[in-house]
C-alpha positions in Angstrom: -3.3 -14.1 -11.4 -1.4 -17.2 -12.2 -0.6 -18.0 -8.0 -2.8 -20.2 -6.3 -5.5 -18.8 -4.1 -6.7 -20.0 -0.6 -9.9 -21.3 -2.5 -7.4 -23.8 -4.6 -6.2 -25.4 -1.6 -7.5 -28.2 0.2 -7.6 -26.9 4.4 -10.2 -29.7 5.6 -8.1 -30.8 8.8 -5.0 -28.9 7.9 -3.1 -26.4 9.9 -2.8 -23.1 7.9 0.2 -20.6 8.7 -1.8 -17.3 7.7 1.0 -14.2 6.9 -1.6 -11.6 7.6 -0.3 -7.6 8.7 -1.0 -6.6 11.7 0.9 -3.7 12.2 -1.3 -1.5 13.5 -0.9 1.6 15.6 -0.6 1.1 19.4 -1.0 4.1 22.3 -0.6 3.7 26.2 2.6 1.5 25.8 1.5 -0.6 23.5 -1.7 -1.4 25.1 -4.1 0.5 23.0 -5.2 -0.3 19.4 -5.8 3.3 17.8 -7.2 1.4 14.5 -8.1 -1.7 13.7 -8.7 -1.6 9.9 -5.8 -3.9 9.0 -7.3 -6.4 11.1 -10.6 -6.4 10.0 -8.9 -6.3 6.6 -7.4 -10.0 7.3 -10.9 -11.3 9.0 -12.6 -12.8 5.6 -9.4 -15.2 4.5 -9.7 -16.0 8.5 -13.1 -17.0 8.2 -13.0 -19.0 5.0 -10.2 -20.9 6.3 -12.0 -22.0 9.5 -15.6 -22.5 7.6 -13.5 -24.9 5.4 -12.4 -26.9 8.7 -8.6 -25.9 9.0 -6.9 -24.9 12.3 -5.0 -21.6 11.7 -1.5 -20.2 12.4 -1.5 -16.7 12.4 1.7 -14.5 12.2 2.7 -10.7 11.8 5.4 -8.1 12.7 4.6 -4.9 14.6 6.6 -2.3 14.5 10.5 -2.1 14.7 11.6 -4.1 17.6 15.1 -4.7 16.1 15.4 -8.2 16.3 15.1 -8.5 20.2 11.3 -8.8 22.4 9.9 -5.1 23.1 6.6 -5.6 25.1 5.5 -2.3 23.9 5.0 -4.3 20.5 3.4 -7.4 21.6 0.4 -8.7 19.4 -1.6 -9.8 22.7 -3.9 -6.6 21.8 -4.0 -7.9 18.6 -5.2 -11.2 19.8 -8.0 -9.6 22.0 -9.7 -7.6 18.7 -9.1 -10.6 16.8 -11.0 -12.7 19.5 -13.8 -9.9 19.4 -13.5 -9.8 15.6 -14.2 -13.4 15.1 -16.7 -14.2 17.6 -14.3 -17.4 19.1 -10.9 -17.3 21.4 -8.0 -16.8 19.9 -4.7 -17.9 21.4 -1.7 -16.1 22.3 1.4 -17.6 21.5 4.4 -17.2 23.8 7.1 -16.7 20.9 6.7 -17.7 17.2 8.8 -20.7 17.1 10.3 -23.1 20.0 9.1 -26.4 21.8 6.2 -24.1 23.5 4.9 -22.9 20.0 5.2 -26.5 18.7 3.0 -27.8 21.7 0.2 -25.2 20.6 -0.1 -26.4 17.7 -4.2 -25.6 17.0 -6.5 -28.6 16.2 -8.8 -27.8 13.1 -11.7 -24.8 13.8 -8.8 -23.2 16.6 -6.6 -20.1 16.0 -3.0 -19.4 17.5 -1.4 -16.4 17.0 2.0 -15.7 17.0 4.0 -13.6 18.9 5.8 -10.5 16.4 8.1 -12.4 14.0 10.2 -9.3 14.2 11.4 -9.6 17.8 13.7 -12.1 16.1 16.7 -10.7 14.1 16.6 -13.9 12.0 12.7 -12.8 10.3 14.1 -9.9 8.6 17.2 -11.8 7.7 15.2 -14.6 6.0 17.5 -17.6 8.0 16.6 -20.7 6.8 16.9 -21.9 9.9 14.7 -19.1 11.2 12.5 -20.4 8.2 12.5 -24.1 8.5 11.2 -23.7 12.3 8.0 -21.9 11.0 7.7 -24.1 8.3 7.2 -27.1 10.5 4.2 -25.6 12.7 1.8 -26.1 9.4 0.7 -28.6 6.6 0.0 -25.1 4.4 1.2 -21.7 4.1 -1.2 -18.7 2.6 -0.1 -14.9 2.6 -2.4 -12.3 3.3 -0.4 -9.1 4.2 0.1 -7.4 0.8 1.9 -4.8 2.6 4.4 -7.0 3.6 5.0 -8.7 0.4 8.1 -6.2 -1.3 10.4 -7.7 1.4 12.1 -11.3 1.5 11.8 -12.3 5.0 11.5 -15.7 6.0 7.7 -15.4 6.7 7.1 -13.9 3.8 9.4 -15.7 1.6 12.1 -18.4 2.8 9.6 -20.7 4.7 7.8 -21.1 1.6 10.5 -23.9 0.3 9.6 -25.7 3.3 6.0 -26.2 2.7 4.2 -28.2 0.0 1.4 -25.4 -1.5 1.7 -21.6 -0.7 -1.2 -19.3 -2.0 -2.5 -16.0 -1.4 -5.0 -14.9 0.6 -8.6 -12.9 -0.1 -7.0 -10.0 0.7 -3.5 -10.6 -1.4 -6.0 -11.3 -4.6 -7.4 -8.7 -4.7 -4.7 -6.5 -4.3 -3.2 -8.2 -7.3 -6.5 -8.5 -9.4 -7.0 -4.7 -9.1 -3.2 -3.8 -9.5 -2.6 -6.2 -12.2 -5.9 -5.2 -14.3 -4.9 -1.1 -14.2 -0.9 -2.0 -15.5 -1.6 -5.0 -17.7 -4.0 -4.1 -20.9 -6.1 -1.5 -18.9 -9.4 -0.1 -20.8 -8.3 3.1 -22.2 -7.9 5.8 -22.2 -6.1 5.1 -19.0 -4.9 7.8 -16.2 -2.7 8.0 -14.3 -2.4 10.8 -11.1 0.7 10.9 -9.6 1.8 13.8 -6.3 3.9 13.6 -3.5 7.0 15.8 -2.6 9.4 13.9 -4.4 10.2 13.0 -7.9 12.9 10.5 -6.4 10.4 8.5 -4.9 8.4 7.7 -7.9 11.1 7.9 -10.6 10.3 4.3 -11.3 6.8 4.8 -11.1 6.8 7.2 -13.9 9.2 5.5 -15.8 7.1 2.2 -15.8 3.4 3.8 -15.8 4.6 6.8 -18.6 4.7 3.2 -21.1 1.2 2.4 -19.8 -1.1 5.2 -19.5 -2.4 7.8 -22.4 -2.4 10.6 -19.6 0.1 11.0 -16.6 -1.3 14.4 -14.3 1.3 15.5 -12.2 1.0 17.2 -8.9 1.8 18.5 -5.6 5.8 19.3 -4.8 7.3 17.1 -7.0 5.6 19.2 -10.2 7.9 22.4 -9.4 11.0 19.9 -9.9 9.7 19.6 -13.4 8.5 23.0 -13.9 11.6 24.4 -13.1 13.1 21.8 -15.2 11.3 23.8 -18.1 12.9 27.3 -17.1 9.6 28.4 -15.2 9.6 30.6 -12.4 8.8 28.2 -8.9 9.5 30.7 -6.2 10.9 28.8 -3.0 8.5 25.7 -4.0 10.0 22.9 -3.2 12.5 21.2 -6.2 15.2 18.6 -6.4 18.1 20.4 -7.9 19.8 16.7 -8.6 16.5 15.8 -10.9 16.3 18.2 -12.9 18.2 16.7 -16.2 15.9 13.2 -15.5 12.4 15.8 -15.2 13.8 17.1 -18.7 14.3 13.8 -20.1 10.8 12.8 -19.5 9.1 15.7 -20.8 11.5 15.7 -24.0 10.6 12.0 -24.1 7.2 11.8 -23.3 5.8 15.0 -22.6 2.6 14.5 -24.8 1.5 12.1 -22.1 2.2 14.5 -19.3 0.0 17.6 -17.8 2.0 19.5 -15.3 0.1 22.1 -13.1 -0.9 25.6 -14.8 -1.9 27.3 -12.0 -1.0 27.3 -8.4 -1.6 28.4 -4.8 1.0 29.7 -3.6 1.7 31.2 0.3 4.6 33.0 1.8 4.7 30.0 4.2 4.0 26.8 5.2 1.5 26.7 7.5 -2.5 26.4 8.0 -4.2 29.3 6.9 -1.4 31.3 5.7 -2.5 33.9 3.6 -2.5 33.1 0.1 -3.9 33.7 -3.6 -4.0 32.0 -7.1 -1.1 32.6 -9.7 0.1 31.2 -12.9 3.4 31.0 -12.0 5.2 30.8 -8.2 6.6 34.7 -7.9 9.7 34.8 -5.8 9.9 34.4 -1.8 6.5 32.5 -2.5 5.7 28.9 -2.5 3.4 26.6 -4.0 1.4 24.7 -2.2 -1.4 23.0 -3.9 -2.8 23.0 -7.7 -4.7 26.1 -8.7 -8.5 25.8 -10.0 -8.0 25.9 -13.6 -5.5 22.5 -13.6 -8.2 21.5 -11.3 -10.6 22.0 -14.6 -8.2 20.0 -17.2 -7.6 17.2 -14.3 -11.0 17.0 -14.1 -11.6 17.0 -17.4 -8.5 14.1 -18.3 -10.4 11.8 -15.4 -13.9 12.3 -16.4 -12.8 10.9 -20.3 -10.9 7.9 -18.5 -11.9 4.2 -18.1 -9.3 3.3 -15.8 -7.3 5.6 -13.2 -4.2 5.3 -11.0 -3.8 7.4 -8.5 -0.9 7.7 -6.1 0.1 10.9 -4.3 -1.5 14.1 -3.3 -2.2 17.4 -5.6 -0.7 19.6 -2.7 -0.8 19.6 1.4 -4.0 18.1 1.6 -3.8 17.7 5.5 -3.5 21.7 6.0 -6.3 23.5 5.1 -6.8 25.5 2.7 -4.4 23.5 0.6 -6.4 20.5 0.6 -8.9 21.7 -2.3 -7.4 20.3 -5.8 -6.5 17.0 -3.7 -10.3 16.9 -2.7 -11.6 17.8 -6.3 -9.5 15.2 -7.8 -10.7 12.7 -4.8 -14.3 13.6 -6.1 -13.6 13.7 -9.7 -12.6 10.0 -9.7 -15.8 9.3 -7.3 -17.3 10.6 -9.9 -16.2 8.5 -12.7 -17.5 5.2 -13.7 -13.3 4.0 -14.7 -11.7 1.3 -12.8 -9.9 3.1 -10.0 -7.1 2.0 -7.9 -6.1 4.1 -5.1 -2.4 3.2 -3.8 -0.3 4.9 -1.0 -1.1 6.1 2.5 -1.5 9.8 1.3 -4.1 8.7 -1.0 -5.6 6.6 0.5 -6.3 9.4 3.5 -7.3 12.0 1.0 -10.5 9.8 -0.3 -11.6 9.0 3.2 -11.2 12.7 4.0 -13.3 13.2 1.1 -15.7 10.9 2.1 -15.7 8.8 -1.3 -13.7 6.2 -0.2 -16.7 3.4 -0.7 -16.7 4.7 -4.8 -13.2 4.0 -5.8 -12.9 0.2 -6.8 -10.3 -0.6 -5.5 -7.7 1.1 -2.2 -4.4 -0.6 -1.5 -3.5 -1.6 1.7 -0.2 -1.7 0.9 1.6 1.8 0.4 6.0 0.4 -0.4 4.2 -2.8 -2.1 2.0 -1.3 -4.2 4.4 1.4 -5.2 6.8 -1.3 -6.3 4.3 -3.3 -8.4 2.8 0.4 -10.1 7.4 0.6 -10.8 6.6 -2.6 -12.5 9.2 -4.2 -9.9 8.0 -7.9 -9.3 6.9 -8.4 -5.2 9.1 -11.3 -4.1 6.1 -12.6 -1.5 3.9 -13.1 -4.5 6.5 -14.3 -6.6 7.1 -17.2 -3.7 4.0 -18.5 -3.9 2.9 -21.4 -5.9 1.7 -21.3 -9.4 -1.3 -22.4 -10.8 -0.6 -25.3 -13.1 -1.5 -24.4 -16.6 
């Protein structure tokens, strides 16, 4: 990675604003955190920031207030968990910017949080003014929240110009040291899984990752858009009618590299525990709904060969059982596998912890729009903001 990291930058006695994401899920109106993974996710770039003697700024949205204060999506839960995380108090700010904000301003070894960026309209809008203001609470500016960093907003992006040294954060390295080591000159052969309803959510993906990997296995609904792009029988599967010249155009132009599914299960409906059997092609009034056992096999088989895997997507509808078994044999197969493996994607990520092999992949993204945008080969403009190393 050629950006500076919080371990180039100098945070004796500074105050550090800290882009972290804490967008977590809230029940009882806003009240209760249901999961606090993304904050334990930011708590080791917290640490090492206070061990090293600066006084931190913390700052995240939550949710979609629309530009206007929503108590329902306050961070003062946040700052409670964060206070238990940590072992020390941390602050609640009143807004994120303002003479009252200023006034908190936290002396080295002290952390303030912000209130959600997002409950002003001028965040999402990246104002410079908007920018400027958050700008002037610190000496130094780190991002953290990977998730975060596919948008331009004035956290994540235009308050950068106003601060001397921007880096990322322990969390934001690794994201890009695992992401950039599978796309850029990955140990070969390299494999790529790719599933998900849609083949217009990831045309990019395979468009940029066909040029990369020596194996692209394609699954779940999105496969019957390409099937049926071939003239084969897909029953009422799901298929995008509109994609099915671009699904040709790929398996004209590089259909070596790609293994599409070549057996199925298939159901007369969708719903848990629907009655249902194997076949090698989706008969009419019948649907498929996950990937059959013997592409299950030659999946299997492509990972276990691989020294690097990708994987975004499930093989079928992995949360309703019993069409969660070729998502969990492929979840195991790369387990299994001693490849560099780099799960992106909410789905995915979901399907290893169902799986229970979560702690054997190498790497899991926390961030499902970002990382799909850097696997698209699309440059993130919250890493491209921050400050490169000098060569």
């Amino acid at each position: 990675m050629n950006k500076l990291s919080i371990r180039d930058l100098q945070l004796q006695g500074k105050r550090l604003f800290v882009r972290v994401d804490f967008n977590v899920p809230l029940a009882s109106a806003g009240q209760e955190i249901t999961s606090d993974k993304r904050i334990e996710a930011a708590v080791p770039t917290l640490r090492y920031a206070l061990e090293q003697g600066a006084g931190l700024i913390v700052a995240s949205h939550l949710g979609r207030p629309k530009g206007k204060p929503n108590a329902e999506m306050s961070l003062k839960p946040v700052a409670i968990r964060l206070s238990q995380l940590l072992g020390k108090e941390v602050r609640m700010a009143p807004d994120c910017v303002g003479p009252e904000v200023e006034a908190m301003k936290p002396q080295p070894g002290e952390i303030l949080l912000l209130e959600n960026l997002r409950f002003h309209p001028e965040e999402e809008a990246n104002d410079p003014v908007f920018s400027k203001q958050l700008a002037a609470l610190c000496d130094l500016y780190v991002n953290d929240a990977f998730g975060t960093a596919h948008r331009a907003h004035a956290s994540t992006v235009g308050m950068i110009r106003f601060v001397p040294q921007a880096a990322a954060g322990l969390l934001m390295e690794q994201e890009l040291k695992y992401l950039t080591m599978v796309t850029q000159n990955p140990k070969r052969p390299c494999v790529a899984i790719l599933g998900g309803a849609k083949v217009s959510d990831k045309i990019e993906v395979i468009s940029n990752l066909i040029k990369i990997v020596d194996r692209l296995l394609i699954g779940g609904a999105m496969a019957y858009t390409f099937l049926k792009s071939q003239g084969k029988p897909v029953g009422k599967s799901l298929v995008e009618e509109d994609k099915l010249k671009l699904a040709a155009d790929l398996l004209k132009q590089f259909g070596s590299k790609i293994s599409l599914p070549v057996d199925h299960v298939v159901a007369g409906e969708f719903k848990a525990g629907a009655e249902n059997h194997v076949a090698a092609d989706v008969p009419d009034g019948m649907m498929g709904l996950d990937i059959g056992p013997e592409t299950v096999r030659n999946y299997e088989q492509a990972i276990a060969s691989a020294r690097t895997i990708i994987w975004n997507g499930p093989m079928g509808v992995f949360e309703m059982p019993p069409f969660d078994k070729g998502t969990m044999a492929l979840a195991q197969a790369v387990a299994n596998s001693t490849a560099v493996s780099v799960v992106g994607g909410g789905d995915s990520e979901k399907a290893v912890k169902n799986a229970g092999v979560a702690d054997k992949i190498s790497h899991i993204s926390t961030g499902g729009g970002a990382s799909l945008e850097f696997l698209s080969g699309i440059e993130l403009p919250g890493v491209a903001a921050l400050t490169d190393k000098a060569s």
